[in-house]
N, C-alpha and C positions, 0 to 999 in steps of 0.2 A: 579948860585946859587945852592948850596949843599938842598937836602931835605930834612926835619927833618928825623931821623929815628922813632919819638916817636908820636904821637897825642897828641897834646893841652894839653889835659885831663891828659894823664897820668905826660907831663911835671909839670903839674900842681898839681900835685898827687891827684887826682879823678880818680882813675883806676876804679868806679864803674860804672862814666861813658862815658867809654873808648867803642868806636864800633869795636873797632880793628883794623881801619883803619883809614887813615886819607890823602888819597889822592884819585884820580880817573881818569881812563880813560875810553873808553868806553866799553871795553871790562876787564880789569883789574882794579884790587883797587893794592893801599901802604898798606902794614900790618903793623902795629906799630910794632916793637920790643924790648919792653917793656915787660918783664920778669912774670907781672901776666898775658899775654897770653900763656903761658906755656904749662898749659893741653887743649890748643886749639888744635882740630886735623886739624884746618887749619895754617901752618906755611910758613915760607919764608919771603923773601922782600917784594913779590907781590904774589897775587892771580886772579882767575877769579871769576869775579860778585857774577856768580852763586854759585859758589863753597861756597864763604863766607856766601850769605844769606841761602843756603841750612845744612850747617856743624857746622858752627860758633857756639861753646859754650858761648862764654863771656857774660859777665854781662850785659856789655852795650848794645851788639846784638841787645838787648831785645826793648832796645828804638829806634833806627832805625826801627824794624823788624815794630813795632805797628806804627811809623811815616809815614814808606812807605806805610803802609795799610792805614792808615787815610787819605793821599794825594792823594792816586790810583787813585780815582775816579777823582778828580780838575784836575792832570796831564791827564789824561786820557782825561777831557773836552777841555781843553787847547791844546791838540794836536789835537782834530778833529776841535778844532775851528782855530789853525792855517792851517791846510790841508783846510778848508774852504776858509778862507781869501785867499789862496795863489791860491785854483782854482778861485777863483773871479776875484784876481790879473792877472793871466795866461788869462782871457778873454777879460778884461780891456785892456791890452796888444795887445790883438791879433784885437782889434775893432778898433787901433789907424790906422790912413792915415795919415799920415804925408805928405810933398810933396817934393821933393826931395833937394828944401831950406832950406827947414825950419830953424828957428834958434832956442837955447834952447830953450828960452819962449814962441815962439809958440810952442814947444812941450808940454810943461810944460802946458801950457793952453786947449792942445786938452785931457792929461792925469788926469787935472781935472775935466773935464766933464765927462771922460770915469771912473774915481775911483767911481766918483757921481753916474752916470748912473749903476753902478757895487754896489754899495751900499757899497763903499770902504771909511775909513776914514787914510787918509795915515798919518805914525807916520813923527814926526819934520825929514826935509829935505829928505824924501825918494822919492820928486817930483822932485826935483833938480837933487840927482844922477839917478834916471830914467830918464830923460830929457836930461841931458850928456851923459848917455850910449846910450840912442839909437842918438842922432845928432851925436855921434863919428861914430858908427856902419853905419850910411846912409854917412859919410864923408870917411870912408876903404872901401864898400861893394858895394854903391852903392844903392837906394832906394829897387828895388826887392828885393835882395838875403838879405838885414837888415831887412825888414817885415817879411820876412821868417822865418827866425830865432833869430830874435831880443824876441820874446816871453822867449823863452826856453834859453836865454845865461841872460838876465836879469832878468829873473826869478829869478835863483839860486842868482843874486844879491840882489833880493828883498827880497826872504826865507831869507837869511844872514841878513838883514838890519834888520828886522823885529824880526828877532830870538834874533839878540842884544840887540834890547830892549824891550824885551819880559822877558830878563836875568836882563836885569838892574832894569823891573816891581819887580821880583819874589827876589829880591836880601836879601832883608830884610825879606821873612817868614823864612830860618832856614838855619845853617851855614854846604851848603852843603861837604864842605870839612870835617867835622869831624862824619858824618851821610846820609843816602840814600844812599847806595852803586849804580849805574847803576839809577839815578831820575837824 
């Protein structure tokens, strides 16, 4: 699938409120090229983050520049509060004894008491795929060596889990594709 060269905006002829960009990665934005960024002395296909929020004359700049400062602080709380949940997660983790049968649902059962006791509310099915990843990991590794490391390799599966629908929460305040360079 080809990406637009233009933002929404200007396709729509609203060039006033065009942010200049209209794609992202995490390091780099899409620069629209769409002709009233002209006298931008940021040009190209793509730029870096910083570069656009630092340089960036356009019009629209302006509404991004003010949206990402009104958010700073919620994104700001929203990531210590997921570094929270996921060290809670990481100990929740690390308290489980499984025993070298176990079957999912006794996992799944010893991981609800340890979320509870963690003061964990786990989002729809993330007990399920933690229950399968660790009964697989004691099924290749063996009980030791998956207590060991079953924290830190599910972990990253949980961040991921969590983070998804943390994305699907946040989907509806504002359409990050055409605003918030690097949010």
């Amino acid at each position: 699938m080809k990406v637009p060269e233009t933002s929404r905006f200007c396709r729509e002829d609203k060039h006033e409120d065009c942010s200049h960009w209209y794609g992202m990665g995490s390091e780099y934005v899409q620069l629209c090229q769409c002709s009233c960024h002209a006298s931008c002395p940021v040009q190209g296909a793509r730029a870096q983050t910083q570069a656009l929020r630092d340089q960036c004359i356009c019009v629209g700049a302006r509404v991004w520049r003010a949206q990402e400062e009104e958010l700073r602080p919620r994104l700001e709380e929203q990531r210590r509060a997921r570094e929270e949940s996921s060290e809670r997660a990481q100990a929740a983790l690390r308290s489980l004894k499984p025993h070298p049968g176990a079957t999912e649902p006794e996992i799944r059962d010893e991981l609800t008491r340890a979320y509870k006791d963690h003061g964990i509310e786990p989002v729809p099915g993330e007990l399920e795929l933690a229950a399968a990843a660790i009964r697989s990991r004691i099924a290749s590794k063996g009980l030791h060596e998956s207590l060991r490391d079953v924290s830190r390799h599910l972990g990253e599966a949980v961040r991921a889990f969590r983070a998804d629908a943390s994305a699907e929460e946040d989907n509806g305040a504002f359409d990050k594709s055409d605003h918030h360079p690097g949010l």
